[in-house]
BAFI-3210 file (N, C-alpha, C; in Angstrom, 3 decimals, decimal comma, padded with zeros to 6 digits):
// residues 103
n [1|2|3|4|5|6|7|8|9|10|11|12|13|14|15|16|17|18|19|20|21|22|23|24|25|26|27|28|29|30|31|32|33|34|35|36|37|38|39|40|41|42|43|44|45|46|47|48|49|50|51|52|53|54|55|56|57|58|59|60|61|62|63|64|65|66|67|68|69|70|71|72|73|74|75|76|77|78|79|80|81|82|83|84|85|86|87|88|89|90|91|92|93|94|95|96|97|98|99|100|101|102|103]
n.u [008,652|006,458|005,030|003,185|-000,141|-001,861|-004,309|-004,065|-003,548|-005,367|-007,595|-005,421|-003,162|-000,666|002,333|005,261|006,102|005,683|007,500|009,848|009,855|012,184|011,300|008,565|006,326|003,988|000,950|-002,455|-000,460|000,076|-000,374|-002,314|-005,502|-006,987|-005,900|-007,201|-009,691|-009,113|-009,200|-006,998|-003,181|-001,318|000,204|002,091|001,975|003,750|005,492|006,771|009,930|010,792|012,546|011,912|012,391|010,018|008,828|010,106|009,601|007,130|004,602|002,358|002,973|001,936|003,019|003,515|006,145|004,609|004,455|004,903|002,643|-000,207|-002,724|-005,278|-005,553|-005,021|-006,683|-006,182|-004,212|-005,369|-006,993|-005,713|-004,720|-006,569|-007,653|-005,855|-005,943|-005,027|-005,513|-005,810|-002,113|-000,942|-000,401|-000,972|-003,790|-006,704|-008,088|-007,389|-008,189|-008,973|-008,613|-006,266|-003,659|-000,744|001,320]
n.v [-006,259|-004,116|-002,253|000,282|002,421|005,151|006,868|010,319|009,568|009,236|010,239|011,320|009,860|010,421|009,336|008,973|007,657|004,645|004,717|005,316|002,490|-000,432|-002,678|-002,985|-002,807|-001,722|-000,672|000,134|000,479|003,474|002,810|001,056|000,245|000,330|002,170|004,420|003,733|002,730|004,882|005,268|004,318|001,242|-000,763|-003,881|-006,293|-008,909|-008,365|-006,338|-005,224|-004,063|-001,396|001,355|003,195|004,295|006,382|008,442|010,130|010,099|012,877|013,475|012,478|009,863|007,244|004,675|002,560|-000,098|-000,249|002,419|003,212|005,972|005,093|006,717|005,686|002,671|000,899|000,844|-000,481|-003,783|-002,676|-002,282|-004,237|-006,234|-005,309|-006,470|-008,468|-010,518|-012,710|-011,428|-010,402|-012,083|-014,086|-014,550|-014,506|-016,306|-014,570|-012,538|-009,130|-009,016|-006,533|-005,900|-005,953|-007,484|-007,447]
n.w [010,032|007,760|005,889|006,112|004,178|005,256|005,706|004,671|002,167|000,433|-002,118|-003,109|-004,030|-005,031|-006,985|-006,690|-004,380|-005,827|-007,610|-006,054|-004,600|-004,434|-005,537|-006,094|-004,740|-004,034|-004,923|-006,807|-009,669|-011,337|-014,671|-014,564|-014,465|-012,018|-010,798|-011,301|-010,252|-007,938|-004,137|-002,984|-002,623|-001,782|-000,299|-000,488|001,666|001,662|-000,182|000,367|001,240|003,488|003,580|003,174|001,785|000,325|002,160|003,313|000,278|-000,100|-000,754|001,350|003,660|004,150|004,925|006,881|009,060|010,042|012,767|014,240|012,963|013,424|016,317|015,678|012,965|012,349|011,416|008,726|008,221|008,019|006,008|003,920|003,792|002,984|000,411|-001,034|-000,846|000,887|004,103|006,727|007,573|007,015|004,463|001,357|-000,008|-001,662|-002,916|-004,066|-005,504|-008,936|-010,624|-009,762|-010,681|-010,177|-012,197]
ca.u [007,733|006,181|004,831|001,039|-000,375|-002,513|-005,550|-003,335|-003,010|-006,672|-007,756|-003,982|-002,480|001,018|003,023|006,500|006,711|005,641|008,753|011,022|009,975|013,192|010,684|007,461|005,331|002,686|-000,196|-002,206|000,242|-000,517|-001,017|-003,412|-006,867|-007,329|-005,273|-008,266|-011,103|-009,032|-009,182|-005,876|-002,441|-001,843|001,488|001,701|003,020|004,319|006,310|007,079|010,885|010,970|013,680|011,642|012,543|008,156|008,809|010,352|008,721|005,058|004,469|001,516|003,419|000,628|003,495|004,264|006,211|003,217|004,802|004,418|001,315|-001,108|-003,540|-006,184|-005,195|-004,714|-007,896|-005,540|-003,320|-006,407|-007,734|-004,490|-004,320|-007,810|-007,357|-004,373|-006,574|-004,987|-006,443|-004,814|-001,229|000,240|000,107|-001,533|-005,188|-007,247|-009,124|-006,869|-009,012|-008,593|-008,252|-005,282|-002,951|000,837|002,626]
ca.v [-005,137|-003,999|-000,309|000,996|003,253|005,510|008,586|011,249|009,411|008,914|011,194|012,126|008,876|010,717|007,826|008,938|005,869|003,845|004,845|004,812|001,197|-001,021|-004,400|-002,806|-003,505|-000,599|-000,763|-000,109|001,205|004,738|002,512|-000,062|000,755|000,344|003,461|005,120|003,260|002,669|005,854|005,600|003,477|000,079|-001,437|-005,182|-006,625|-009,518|-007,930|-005,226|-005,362|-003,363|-000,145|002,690|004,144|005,349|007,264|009,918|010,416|010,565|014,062|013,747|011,726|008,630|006,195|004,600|001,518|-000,677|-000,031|003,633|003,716|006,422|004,462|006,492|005,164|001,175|000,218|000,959|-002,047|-004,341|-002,720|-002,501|-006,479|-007,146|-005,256|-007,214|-010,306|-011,028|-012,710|-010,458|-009,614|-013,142|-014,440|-014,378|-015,102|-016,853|-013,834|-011,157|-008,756|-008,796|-005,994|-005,412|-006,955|-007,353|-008,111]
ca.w [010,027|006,698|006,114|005,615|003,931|005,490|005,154|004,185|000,501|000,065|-003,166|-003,748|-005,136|-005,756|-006,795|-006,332|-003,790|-006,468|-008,472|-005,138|-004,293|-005,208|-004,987|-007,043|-004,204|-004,167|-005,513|-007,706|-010,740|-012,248|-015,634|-014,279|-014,850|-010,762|-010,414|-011,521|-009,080|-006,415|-003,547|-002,482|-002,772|-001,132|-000,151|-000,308|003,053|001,648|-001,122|000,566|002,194|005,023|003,195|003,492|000,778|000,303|003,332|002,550|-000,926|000,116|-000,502|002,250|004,938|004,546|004,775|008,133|009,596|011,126|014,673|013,879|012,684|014,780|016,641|014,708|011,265|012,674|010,736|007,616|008,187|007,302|004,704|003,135|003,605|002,574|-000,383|-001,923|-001,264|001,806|004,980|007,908|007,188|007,267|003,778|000,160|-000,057|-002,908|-003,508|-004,517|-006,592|-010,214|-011,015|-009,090|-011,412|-009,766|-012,187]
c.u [007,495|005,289|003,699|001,089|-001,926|-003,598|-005,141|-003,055|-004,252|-007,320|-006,256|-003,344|-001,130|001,917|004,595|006,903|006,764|007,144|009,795|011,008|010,778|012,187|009,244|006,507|004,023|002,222|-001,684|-001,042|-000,453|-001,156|-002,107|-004,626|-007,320|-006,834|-006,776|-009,560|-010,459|-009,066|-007,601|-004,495|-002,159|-000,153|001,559|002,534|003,846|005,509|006,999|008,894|011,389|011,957|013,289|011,753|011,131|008,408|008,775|009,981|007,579|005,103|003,518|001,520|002,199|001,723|003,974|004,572|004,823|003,875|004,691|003,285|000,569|-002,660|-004,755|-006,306|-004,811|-005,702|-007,051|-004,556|-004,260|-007,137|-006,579|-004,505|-005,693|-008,019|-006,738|-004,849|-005,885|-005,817|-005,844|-003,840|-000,389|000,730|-001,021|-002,637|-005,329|-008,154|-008,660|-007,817|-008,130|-008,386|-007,173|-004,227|-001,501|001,486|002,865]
c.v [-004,730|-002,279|-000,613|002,223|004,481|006,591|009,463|010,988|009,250|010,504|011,881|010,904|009,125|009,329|007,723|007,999|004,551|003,460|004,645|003,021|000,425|-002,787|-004,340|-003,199|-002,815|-000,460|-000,353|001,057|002,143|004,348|001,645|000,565|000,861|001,149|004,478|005,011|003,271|004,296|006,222|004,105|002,316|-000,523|-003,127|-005,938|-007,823|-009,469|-006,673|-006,056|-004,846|-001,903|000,761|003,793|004,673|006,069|008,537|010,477|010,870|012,178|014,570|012,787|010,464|007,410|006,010|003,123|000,923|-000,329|001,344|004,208|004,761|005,271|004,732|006,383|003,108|000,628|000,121|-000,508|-003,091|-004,552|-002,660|-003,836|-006,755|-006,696|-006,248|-008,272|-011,089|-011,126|-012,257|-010,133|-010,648|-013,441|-014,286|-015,078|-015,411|-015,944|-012,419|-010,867|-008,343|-008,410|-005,217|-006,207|-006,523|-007,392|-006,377]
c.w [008,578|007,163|005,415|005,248|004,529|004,691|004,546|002,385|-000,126|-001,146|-003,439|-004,534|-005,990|-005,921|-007,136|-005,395|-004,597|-007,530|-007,597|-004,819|-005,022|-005,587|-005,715|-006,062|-003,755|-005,357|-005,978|-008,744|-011,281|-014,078|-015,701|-014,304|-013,636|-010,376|-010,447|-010,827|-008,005|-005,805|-002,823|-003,072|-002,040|-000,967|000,431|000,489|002,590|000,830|-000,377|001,625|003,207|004,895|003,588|002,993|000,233|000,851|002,984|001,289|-001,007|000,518|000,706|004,102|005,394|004,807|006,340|008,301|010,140|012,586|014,828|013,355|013,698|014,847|015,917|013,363|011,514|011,185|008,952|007,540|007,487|006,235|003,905|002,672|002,652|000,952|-001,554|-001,916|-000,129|003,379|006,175|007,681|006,516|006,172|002,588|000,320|-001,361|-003,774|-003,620|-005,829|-007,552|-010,740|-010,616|-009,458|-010,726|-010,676|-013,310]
res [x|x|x|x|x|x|x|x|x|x|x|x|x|x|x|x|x|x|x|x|x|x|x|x|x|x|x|x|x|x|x|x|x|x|x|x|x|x|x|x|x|x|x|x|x|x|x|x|x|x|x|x|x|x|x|x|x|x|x|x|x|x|x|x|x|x|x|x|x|x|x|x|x|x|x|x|x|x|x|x|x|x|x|x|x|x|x|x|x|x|x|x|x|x|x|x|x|x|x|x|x|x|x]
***
């Protein structure tokens, strides 16, 4: 299971999960220049290890297990993925955008 980020983070971008994540796997970084275009934060399912340590951090409770997700926030799983350049959840696509530098 891997964790989404939902609505609740959209124009807030607090990134105290970014600093809890032991694995760096939210995205984009407060220094990346995509901090600034993107609308919200992004957690990268394949990097991501399942701790949960975002959870409790998200000052606006946008962080949920995928099996916890509310049904009306699903559509967030996707765009999360499609984001990161992946093609559904499974594995790394060829077209992660560029300006969403991981490393």
């Amino acid at each position: 299971m891997t964790y989404v980020i939902a609505e609740p983070c959209i124009g807030t971008k607090d990134t105290a999960c970014v600093d809890a994540c032991p694995v760096d796997c939210i995205h984009p970084k407060k220094d990346s220049p995509a901090h600034a275009e993107e609308e919200m934060l992004y957690i990268d399912p394949v990097e991501c290890i399942d701790c949960g340590a975002c959870v409790p951090v998200c000052p606006v409770s946008a962080i949920f297990a995928l099996d916890d997700l509310p049904e009306k926030w699903a559509s967030f799983t996707e765009r999360n993925a499609k984001l990161l350049g992946f093609h559904g959840t499974e594995g790394v696509g060829s077209d992660r955008p560029a300006h969403l530098s991981l490393a």
